[in-house]
C-alpha positions in Angstrom: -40.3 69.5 -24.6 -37.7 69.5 -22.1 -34.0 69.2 -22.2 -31.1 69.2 -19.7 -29.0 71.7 -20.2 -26.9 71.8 -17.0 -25.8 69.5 -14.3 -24.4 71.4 -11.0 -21.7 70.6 -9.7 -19.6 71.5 -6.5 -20.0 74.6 -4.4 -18.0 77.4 -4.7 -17.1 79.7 -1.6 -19.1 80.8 1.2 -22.1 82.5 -0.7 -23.9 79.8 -2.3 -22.7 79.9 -5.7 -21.8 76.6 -7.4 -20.2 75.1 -10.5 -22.1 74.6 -13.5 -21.5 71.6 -16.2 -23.3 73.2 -18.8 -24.9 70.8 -21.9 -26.3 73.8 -23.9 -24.8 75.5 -26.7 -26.6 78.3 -25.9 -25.7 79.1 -22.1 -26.9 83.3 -22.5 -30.1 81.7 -23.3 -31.0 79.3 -21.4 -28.8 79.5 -18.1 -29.4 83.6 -17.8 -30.2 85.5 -14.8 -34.4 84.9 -13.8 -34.6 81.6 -15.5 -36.9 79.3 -14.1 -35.1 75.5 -14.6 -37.4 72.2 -13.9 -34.7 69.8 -12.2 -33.8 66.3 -11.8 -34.5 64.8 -9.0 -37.9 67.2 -8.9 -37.9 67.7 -5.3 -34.9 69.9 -5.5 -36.5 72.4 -8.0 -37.3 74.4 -9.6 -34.6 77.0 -9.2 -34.7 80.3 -10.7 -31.4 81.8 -11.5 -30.5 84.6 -9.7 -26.8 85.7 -10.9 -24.5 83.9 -13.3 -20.4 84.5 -13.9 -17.9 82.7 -16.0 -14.4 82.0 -13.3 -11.7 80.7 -14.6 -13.3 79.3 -17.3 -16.2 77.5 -15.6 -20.1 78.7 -15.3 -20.8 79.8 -11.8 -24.4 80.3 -11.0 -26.4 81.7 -7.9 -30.1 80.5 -7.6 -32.8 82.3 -5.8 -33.2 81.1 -2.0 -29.5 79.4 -1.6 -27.2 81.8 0.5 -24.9 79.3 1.9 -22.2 76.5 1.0 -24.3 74.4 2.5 -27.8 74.9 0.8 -25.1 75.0 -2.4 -23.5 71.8 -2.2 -26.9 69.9 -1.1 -27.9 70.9 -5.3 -24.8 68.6 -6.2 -25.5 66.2 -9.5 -28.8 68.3 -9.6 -30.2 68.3 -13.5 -30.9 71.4 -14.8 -33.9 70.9 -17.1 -35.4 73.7 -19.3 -39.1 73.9 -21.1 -37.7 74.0 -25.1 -40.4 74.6 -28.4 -39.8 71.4 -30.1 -40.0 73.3 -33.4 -37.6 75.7 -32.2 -34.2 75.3 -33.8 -30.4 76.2 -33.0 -29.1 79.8 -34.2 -25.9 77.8 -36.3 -27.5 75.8 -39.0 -24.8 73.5 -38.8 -25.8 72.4 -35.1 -29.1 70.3 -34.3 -30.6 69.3 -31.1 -30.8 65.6 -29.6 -34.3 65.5 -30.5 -33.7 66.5 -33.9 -31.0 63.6 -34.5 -32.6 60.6 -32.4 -34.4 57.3 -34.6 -32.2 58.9 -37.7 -30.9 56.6 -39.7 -27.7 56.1 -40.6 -26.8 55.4 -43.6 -23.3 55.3 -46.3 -22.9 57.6 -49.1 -24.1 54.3 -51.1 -27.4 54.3 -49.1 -26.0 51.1 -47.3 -27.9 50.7 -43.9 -25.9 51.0 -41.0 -28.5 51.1 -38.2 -30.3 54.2 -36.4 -29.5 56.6 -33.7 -30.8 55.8 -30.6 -28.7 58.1 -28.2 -26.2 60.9 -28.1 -23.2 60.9 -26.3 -21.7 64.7 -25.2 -18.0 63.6 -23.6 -15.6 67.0 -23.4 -13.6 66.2 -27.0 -16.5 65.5 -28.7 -20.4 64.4 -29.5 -20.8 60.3 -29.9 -23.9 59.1 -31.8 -25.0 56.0 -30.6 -25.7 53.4 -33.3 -28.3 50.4 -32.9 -27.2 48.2 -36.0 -29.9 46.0 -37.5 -28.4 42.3 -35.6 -28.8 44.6 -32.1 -25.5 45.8 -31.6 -24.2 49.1 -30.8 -21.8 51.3 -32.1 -20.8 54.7 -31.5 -20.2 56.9 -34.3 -18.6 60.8 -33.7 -20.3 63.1 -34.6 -17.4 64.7 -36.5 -17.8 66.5 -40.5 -15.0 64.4 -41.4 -17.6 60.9 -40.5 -20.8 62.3 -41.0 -20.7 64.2 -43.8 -24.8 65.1 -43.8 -27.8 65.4 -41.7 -30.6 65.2 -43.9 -34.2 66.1 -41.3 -36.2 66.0 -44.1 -35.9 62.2 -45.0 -34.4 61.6 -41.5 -31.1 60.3 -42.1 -27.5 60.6 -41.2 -25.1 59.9 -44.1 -21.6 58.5 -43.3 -18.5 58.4 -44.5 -16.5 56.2 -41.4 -12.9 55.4 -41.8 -11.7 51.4 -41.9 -12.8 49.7 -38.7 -15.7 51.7 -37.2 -18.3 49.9 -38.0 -16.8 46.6 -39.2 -18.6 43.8 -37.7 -15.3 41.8 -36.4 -14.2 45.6 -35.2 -16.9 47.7 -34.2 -16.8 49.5 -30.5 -20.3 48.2 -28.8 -22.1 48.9 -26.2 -20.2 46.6 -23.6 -17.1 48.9 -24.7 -18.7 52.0 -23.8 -16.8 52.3 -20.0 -15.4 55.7 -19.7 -17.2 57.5 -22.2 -20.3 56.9 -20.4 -19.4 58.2 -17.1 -18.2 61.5 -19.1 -21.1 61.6 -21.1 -23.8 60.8 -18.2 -27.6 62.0 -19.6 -27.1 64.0 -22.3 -30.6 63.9 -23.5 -30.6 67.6 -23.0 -27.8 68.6 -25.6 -27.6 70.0 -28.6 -24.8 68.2 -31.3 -22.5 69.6 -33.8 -20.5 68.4 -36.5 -17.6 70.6 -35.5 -16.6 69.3 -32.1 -17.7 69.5 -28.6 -20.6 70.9 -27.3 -20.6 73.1 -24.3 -23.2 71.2 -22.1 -24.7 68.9 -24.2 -25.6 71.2 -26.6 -29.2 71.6 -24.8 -29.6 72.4 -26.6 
């Protein structure tokens, strides 16, 4: 299976290092020095990762072959994608990966139906699952402890617990609301999600 776990960003300096936007909980892992990433668009891959620093609290990240600014900025928006073992799970049992959590259903503590997920959302503050409700409608659901209180893989569901006016009919966010979040979020089929807050890339995973 693969999962995009980075997207790069600007260049930085003279030497053909550039900025990293990681979506993977698990950067030492999966961004680490000899790496060999698939990439979005393909043509620009794949790059093997030849050094990796953390400056001023940003990933920077050298790939094998690009010794300039130029050859460095040309990678821009590039998708970092990595080959992951679909069976293969996150070290924090409290985490899950997006394939883990996608076509869950969602569901109240009652066992109400509330719809399924059919995306995940990694903005900076937080991880936003993405709600088709049974009349077609979206709504977005964070993925917080407080709200979802369980993630049960073995019958597939997602229990809830969401505060007055999330998923109201007459109140709920859809998709045509989704603006900002979106841009933030861009692609985060990659990530891995956690109840506790934000992930670093997209959790990749």
């Amino acid at each position: 299976m693969q999962l995009v776990v980075a997207r790069i960003g600007r260049a930085h300096g003279i030497k053909g290092e550039v900025t990293v936007e990681v979506r993977t909980d698990e950067p030492e892992l999966r961004l680490g020095p000899g790496a060999v990433l698939a990439t979005e668009p393909a043509g620009a891959g794949p790059l093997t990762i030849e050094t990796g620093r953390v400056h001023s609290g940003r990933l920077l990240l050298r790939f094998e072959g690009v010794r300039d600014r130029t050859a460095a900025e040309a990678l821009r928006n590039t998708l970092l994608i990595a080959d992951v073992d679909p069976a293969e799970l996150p070290e924090d049992p409290e985490e899950f990966y997006d394939h883990q959590l996608m076509d869950l259903d969602v569901v109240l503590a009652d066992g109400t139906e509330i719809g399924r997920i059919t995306e995940i959302t990694h903005l900076p503050s937080q991880d936003l699952f993405i709600v088709e409700r049974p009349d077609g409608s979206e709504v977005m659901i964070p993925f917080v402890e407080e709200i979802v209180t369980e993630i049960d893989l073995a019958e597939q569901r997602a229990v809830i617990t969401p505060p007055p006016g999330l998923i109201d009919a007459d109140q709920a966010v859809i998709a045509s609301a989704r603006g900002e979040e979106d841009e933030e979020g861009d692609g985060a089929g990659g990530g891995a999600a956690s109840a506790g807050g934000a992930s670093a890339d997209g959790k990749d995973v």
